[in-house]
TORGU-600624 format. One line per field, with one value per residue: z, x, y of N, C-alpha, C, O, CB in turn; residue number from 1. Coordinates in steps of 0.05 Angstrom, whole numbers, plus 5000, padded with zeros to 4 digits. Glycine has a CB too. Example, Ala and Ser with C-alpha at 12.3 -4.5 7.8 and 13.67 -1.06 7.14 Angstrom:
BEGIN
n.w: (5156, 5142)
n.u: (5264, 5257)
n.v: (4886, 4955)
ca.w: (5156, 5143)
ca.u: (5246, 5273)
ca.v: (4910, 4979)
c.w: (5156, 5157)
c.u: (5264, 5258)
c.v: (4934, 5001)
o.w: (5169, 5161)
o.u: (5285, 5268)
o.v: (4934, 5023)
cb.w: (5181, 5114)
cb.u: (5226, 5282)
cb.v: (4911, 4988)
n: (1, 2)
end
This chain:
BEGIN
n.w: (5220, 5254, 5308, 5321, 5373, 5401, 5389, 5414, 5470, 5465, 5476, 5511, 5553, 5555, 5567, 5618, 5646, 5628, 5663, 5710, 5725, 5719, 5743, 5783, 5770, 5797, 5796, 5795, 5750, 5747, 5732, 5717, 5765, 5798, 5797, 5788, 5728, 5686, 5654, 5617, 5572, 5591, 5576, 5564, 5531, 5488, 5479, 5525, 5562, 5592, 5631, 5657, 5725, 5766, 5793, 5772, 5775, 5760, 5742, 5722, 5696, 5691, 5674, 5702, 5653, 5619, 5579, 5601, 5578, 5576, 5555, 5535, 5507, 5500, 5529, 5538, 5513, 5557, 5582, 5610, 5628, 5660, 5711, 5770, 5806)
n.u: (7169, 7153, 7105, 7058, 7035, 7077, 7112, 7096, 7096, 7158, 7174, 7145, 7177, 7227, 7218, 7211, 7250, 7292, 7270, 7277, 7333, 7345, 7355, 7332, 7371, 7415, 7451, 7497, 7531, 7585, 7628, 7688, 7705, 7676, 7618, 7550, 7528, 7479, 7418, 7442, 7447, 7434, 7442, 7419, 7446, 7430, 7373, 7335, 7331, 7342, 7347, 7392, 7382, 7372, 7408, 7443, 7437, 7407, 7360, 7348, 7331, 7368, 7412, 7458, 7512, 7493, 7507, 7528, 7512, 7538, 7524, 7530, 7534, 7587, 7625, 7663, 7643, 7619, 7619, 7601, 7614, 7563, 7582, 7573, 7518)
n.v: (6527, 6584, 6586, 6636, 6643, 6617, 6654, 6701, 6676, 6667, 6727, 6747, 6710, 6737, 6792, 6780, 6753, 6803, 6854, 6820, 6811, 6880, 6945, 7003, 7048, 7103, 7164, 7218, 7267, 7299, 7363, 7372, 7398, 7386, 7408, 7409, 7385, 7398, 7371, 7334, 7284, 7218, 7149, 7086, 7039, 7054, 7049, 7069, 7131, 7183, 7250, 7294, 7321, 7391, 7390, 7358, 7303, 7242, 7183, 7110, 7051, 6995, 6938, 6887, 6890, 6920, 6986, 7041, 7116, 7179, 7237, 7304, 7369, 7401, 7387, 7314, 7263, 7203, 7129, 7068, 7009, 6976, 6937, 6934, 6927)
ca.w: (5222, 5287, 5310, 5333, 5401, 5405, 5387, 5439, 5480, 5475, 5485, 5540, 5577, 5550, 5583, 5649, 5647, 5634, 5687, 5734, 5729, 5715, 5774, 5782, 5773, 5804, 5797, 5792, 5734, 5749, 5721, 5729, 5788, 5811, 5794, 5770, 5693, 5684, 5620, 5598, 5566, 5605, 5566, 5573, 5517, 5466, 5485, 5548, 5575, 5612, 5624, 5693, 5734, 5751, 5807, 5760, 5786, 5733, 5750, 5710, 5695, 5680, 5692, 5693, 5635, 5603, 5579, 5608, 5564, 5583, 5533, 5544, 5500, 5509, 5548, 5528, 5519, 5572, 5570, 5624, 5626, 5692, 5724, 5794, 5808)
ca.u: (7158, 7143, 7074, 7048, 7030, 7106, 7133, 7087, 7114, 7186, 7176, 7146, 7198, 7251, 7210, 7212, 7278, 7308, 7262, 7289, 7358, 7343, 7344, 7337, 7401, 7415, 7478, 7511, 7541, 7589, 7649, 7728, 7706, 7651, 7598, 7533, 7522, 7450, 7409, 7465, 7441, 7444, 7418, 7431, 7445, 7412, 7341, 7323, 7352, 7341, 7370, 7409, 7366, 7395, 7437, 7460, 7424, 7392, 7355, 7334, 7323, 7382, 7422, 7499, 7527, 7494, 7524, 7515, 7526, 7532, 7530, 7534, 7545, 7610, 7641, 7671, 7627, 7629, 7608, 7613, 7597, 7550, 7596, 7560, 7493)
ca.v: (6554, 6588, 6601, 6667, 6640, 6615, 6681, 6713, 6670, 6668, 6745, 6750, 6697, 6757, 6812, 6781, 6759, 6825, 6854, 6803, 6832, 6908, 6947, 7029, 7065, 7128, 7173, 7256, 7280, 7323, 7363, 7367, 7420, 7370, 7421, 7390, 7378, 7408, 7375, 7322, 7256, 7191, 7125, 7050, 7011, 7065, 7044, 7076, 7153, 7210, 7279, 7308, 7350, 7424, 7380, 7336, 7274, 7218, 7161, 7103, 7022, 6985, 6920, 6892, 6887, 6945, 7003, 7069, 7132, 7198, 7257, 7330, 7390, 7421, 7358, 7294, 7231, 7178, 7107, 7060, 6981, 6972, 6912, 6920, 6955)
c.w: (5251, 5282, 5325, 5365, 5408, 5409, 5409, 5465, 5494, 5488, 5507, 5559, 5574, 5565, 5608, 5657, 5651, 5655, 5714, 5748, 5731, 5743, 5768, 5785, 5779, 5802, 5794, 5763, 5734, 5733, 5728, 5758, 5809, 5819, 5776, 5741, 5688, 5658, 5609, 5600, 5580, 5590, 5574, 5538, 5483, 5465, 5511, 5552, 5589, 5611, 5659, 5696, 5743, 5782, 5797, 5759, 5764, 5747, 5735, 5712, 5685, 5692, 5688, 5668, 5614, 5604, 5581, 5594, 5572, 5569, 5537, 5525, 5505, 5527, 5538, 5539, 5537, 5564, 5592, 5627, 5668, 5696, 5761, 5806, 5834)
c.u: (7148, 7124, 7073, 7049, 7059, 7124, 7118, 7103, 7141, 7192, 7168, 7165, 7229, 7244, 7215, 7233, 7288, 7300, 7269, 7310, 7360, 7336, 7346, 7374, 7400, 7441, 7482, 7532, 7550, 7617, 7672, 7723, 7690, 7625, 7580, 7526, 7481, 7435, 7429, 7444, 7446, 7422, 7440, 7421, 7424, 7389, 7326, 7347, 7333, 7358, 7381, 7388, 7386, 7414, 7455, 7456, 7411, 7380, 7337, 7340, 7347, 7391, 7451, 7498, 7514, 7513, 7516, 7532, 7520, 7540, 7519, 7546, 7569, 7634, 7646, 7651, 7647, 7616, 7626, 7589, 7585, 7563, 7585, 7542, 7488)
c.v: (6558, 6594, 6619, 6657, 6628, 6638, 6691, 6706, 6680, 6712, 6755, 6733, 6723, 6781, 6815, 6769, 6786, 6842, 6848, 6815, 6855, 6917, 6989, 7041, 7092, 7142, 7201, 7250, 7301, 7335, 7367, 7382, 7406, 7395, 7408, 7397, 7380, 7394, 7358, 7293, 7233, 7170, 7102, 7041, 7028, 7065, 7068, 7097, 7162, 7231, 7283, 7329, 7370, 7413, 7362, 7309, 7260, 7199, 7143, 7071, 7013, 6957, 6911, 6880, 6912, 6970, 7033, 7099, 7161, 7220, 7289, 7354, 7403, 7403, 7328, 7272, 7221, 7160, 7085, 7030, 6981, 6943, 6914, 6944, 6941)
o.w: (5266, 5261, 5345, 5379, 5431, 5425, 5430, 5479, 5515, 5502, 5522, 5582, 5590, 5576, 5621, 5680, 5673, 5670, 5734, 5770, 5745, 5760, 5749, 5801, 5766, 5807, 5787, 5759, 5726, 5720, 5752, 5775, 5833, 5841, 5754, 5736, 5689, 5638, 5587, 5619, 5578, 5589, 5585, 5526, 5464, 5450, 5508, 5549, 5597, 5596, 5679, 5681, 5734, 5791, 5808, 5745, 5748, 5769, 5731, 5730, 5665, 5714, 5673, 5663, 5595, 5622, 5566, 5598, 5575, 5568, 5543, 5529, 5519, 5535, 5527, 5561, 5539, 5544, 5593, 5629, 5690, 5683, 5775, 5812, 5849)
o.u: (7139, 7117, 7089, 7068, 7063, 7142, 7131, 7117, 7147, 7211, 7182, 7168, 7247, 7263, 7221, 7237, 7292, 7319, 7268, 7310, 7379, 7321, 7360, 7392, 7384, 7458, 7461, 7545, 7538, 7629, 7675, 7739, 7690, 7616, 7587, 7519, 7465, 7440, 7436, 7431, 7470, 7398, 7463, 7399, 7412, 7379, 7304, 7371, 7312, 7377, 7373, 7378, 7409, 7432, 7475, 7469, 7402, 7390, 7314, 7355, 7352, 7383, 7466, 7484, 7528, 7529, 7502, 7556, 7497, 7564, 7495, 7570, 7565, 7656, 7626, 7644, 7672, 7601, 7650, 7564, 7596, 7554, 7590, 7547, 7470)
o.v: (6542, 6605, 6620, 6665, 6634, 6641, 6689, 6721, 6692, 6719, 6769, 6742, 6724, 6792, 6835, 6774, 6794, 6849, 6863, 6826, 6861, 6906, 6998, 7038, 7105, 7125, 7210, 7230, 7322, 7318, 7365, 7375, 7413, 7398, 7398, 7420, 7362, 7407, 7366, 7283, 7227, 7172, 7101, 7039, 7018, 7081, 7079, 7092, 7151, 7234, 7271, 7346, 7371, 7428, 7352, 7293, 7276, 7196, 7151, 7065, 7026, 6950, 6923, 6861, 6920, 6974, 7046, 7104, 7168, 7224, 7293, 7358, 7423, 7410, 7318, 7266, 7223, 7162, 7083, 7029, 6985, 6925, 6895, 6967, 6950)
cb.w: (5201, 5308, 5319, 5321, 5410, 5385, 5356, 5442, 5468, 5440, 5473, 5550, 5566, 5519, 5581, 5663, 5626, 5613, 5683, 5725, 5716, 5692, 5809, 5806, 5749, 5829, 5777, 5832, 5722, 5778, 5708, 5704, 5781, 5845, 5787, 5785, 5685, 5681, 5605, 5613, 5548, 5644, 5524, 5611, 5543, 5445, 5498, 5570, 5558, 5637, 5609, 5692, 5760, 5751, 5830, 5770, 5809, 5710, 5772, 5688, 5677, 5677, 5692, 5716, 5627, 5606, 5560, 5645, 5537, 5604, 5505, 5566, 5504, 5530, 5575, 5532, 5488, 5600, 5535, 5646, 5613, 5696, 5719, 5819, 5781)
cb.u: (7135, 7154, 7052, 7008, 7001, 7117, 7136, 7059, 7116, 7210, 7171, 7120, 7211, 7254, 7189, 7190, 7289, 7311, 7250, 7301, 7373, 7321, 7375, 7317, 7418, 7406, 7493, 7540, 7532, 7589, 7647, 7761, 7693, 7663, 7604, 7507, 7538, 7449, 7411, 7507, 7449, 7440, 7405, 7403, 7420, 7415, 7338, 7317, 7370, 7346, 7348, 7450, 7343, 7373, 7435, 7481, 7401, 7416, 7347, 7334, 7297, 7397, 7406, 7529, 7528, 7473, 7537, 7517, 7520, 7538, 7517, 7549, 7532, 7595, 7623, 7700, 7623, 7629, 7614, 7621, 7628, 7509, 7637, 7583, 7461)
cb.v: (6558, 6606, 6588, 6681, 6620, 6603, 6704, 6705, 6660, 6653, 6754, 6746, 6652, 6765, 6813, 6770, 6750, 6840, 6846, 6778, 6832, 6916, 6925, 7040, 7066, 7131, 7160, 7270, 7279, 7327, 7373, 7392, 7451, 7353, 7445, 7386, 7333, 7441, 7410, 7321, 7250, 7191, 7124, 7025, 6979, 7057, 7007, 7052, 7176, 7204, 7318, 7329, 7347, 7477, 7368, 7336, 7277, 7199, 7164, 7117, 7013, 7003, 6898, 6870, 6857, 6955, 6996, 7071, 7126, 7198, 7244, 7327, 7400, 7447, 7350, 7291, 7205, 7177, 7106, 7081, 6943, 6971, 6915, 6906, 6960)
n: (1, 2, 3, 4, 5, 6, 7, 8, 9, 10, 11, 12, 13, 14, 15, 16, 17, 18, 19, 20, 21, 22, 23, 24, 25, 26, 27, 28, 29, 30, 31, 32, 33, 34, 35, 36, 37, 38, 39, 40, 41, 42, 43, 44, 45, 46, 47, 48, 49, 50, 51, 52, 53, 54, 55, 56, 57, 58, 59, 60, 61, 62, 63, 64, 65, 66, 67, 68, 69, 70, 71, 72, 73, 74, 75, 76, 77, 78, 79, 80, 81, 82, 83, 84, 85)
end
């Protein structure tokens, strides 16, 4: 059986791991015309989002191998594995 002060633990060495690797992400969201996407969803991994400001811009915590999703009313989901931040 694990003990409490184990599980504490092993959670915090998971915290600061992912930490380690996680770094700010920044990016535009724009469309076929490259006009910015106002208000469209950006998350990582289902846990953590944000929205586009009215240039389209996002910015948030992520690291490689997550997966970045971008969702928008009226426009086709994306979804893109971070392979080099």
């Amino acid at each position: 059986m694990i003990s409490f002060k184990h599980f504490c633990l092993v959670i915090a060495i998971c915290t600061i791991s992912y930490s380690v690797y996680s770094q700010q992400v920044t990016g535009k969201v724009l469309d076929e015309t490259s006009a910015p996407i106002e208000n469209a969803y950006v998350g990582v991994n289902r846990t953590k989002h944000t929205h586009t400001d009215h240039q389209g811009t996002f910015s948030l915590e992520a690291g490689l191998g997550d997966t970045l999703e971008i969702i928008c009313l009226g426009y086709e989901n994306h979804k893109k594995v971070l392979e080099d931040i």
